[in-house]
N, C-alpha and C positions, 0 to 999 in steps of 0.2 A: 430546121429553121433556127433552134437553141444553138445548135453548134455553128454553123455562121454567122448566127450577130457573138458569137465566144468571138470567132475569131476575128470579127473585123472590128472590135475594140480591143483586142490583145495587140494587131498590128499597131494598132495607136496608142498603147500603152496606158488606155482607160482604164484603172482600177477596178475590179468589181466587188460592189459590195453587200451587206445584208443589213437591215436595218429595222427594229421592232413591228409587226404584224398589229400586239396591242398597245395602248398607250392611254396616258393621261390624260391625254389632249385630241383633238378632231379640228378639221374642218370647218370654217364658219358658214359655208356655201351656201346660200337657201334653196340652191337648186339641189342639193345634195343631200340624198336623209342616207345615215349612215345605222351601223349595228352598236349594240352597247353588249359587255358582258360583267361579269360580277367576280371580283375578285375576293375570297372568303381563303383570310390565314389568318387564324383568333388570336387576338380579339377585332383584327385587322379586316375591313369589310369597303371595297373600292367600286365604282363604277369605271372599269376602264371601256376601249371605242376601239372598234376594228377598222384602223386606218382604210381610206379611199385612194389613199396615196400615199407613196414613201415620200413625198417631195418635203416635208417638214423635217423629219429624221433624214434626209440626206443633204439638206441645206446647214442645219448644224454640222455635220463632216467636215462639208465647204469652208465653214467658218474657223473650223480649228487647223485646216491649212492640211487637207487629204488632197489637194487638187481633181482633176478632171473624174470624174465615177459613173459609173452605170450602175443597176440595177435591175433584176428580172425576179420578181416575184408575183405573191397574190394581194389583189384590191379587193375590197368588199361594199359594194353600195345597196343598199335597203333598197325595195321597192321595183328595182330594174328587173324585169324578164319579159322576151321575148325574142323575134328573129336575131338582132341587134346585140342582144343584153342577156349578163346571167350576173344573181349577186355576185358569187364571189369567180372573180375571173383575173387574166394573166396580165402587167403590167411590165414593159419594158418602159426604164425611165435613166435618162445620162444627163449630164451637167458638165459643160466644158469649161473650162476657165481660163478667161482672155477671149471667147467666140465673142463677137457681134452677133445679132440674130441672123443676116446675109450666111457668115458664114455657116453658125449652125445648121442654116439651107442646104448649104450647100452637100452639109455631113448627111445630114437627113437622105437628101437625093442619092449619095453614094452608096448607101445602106439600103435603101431599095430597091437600087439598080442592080445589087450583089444578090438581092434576096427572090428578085425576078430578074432575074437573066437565064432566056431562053424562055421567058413568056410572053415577048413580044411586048412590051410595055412602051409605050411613046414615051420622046424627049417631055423632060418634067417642066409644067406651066406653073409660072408665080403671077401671079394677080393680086391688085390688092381691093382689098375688101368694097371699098367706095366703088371702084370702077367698076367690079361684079354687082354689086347690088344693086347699082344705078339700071347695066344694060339690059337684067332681068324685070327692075320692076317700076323704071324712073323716077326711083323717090333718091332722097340724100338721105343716105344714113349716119351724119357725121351732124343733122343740122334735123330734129325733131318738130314735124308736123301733125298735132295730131289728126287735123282735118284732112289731111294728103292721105295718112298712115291712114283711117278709118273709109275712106273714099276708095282707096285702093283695094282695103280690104273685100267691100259690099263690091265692087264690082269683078275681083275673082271668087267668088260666092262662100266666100270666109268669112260671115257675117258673126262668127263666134267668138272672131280675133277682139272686136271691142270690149265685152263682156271679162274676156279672159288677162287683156294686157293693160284694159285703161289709159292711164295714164303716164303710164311706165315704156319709156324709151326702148331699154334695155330688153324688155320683154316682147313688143313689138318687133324686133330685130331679128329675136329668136323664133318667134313665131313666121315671120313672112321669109325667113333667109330658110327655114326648114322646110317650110311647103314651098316657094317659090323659086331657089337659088341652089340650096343644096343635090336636089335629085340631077343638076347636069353637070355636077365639078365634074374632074378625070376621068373620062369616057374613056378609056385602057392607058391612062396615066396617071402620074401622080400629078396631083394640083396643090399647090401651097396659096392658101388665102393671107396672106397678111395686111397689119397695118389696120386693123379692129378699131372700131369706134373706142374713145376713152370710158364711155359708159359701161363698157365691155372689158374692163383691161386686166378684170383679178389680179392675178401677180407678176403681173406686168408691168414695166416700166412706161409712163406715158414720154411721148417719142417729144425730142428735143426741138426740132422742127416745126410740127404738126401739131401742138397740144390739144387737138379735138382726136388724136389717133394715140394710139399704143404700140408699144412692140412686142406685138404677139402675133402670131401666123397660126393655122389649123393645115390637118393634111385631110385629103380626102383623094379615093379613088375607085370610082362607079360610083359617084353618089355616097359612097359610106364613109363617114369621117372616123378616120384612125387614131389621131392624134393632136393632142396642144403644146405650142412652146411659148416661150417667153425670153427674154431678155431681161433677165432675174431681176425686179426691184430689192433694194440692198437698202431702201433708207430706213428705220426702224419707226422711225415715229408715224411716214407714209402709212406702213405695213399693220402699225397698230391701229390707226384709224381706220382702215377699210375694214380692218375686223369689226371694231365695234361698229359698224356703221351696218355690215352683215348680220352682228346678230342682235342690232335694233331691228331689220328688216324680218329675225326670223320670229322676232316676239311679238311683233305687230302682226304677221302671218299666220299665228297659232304655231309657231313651227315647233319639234322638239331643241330642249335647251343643249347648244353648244358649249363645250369648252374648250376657250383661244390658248394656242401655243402659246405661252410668256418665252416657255425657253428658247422659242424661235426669235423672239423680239429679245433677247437679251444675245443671243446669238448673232442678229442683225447689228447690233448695239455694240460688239465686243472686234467687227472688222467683218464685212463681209467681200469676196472677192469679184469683180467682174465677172458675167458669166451668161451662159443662155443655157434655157434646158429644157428638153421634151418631154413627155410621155407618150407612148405607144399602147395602144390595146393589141395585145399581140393574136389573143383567139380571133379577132375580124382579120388580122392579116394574114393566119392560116384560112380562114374563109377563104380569103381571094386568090390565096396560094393555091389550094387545093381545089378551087370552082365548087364551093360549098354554097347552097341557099341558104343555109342558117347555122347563129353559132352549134348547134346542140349537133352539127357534124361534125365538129370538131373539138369536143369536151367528153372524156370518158364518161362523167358521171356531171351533167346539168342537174340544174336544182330539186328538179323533178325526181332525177334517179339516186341523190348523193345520199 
């Protein structure tokens, strides 16, 4: 599987590259609890953060004018284990420069059509998010009800959604698109959801057209979601308020305290290029390659064993 996503960004002449595992900086996610470690060189004493993502260290690349890169390394997220989930697990992540997100689509598809071929996988389905959300559960998820959202809850017998998401659009979405919408994406294909509520847009661009949508697409196939892209937001001022607005959200939460990339926002600040970019979990996609039930078939040494 390593050697042919090598080769099907060599044919395209995607750079491959390596970019720090620790750092300075994290993540402002509140969905995301990350790892912290301690840096001790006397008298010298740091807390640095085991990236969730290269996407912060490879969007600075971007901006110093590396063009188009991939990446295939380790992620690390706090808290995750199960069928789905190991902390530290395999990440493919590219960023093209000059894609639309369309096109980015279109890369995506050609890289799984190379990676299952000869598994029988159907022609790949794009949908976008409203239109799926609505046929599974006839709510608008572009347009926040919480009477609709809690009515629809109590009558698929999710009476815990109220309790759990409040008031919160954003988390109601997550909640009803997980039990109600995600178990039939790609029934033996690939499904690209795009076109995400704004509420939704992390680092994303909100779409020109549509300003209640974003440009952001997910992949998903059998139900298991792969992958996020985006249609890079490049404005720096944008980028700096959705951080502090995350980690207003993660200190009202109790959450642990984040620290925001600046060097990303000076990064943002100094010329950023056009671009669109995914991330891949690539252990679920050896799951699906290999008809695996769970990650821990295809990880030498899961958390349990490492």
């Amino acid at each position: 599987m390593l050697a042919q996503i090598r080769r099907f960004f060599a044919e395209r002449s995607v750079l491959e590259v390596e970019t720090p595992l620790l750092s300075h900086s994290i993540g402002t996610d509140p969905q995301l609890e990350f790892f912290t470690a301690e840096y001790c060189a006397s008298p010298l004493r740091q807390t640095l953060f085991l990236q969730t993502s290269p996407e912060f260290a490879m969007k600075r690349l971007l901006a110093t004018g590396s063009g188009s890169i991939y990446q295939i390394g380790k992620a690390f997220r706090n808290g995750e284990s199960g069928r789905f989930h190991n902390p530290e697990f395999t990440m493919l992540e590219w960023y093209r420069v000059g894609f639309t997100l369309p096109q980015l689509m279109d890369e995506i598809s050609d890289l799984i059509g190379e990676l299952f071929s000869g598994h029988s996988l159907q022609e790949t389905q794009r949908v976008s998010y409203q239109d799926i959300f609505s046929s599974f559960t006839g709510l608008d998820p572009l347009v926040f009800s919480y009477q609709d959202y809690c009515a629809f809850a109590r009558d698929c017998q999710l009476p815990e959604a109220v309790g759990i998401c409040g008031h919160d659009h954003a988390m109601w979405l997550d909640f009803i698109f997980s039990h109600k919408v995600q178990p039939h994406l790609g029934s033996n294909a690939l499904c690209m959801v795009y076109g995400y509520p704004a509420c939704q847009s992390s680092l994303a661009r909100i779409n020109e057209q549509c300003p209640l949508t974003t440009d952001r697409v997910e992949l998903f196939i059998n139900g298991i979601e792969l992958g996020n892209g985006y249609y890079e937001l490049a404005d720096a001022e944008e980028q700096n308020r959705r951080f502090d607005n995350e980690l207003a959200i993660r200190h009202q939460q109790k959450l642990p305290v984040s620290v925001k990339d600046k060097r990303l926002i000076s990064a943002l600040e100094s010329g950023f290029p056009e671009c669109s970019g995914v991330a891949i979990g690539l252990d679920r996609l050896l799951m699906l390659l290999s008809g695996s039930p769970s990650i821990e078939d295809v990880l030498s040494f899961p958390i349990h064993r490492a």
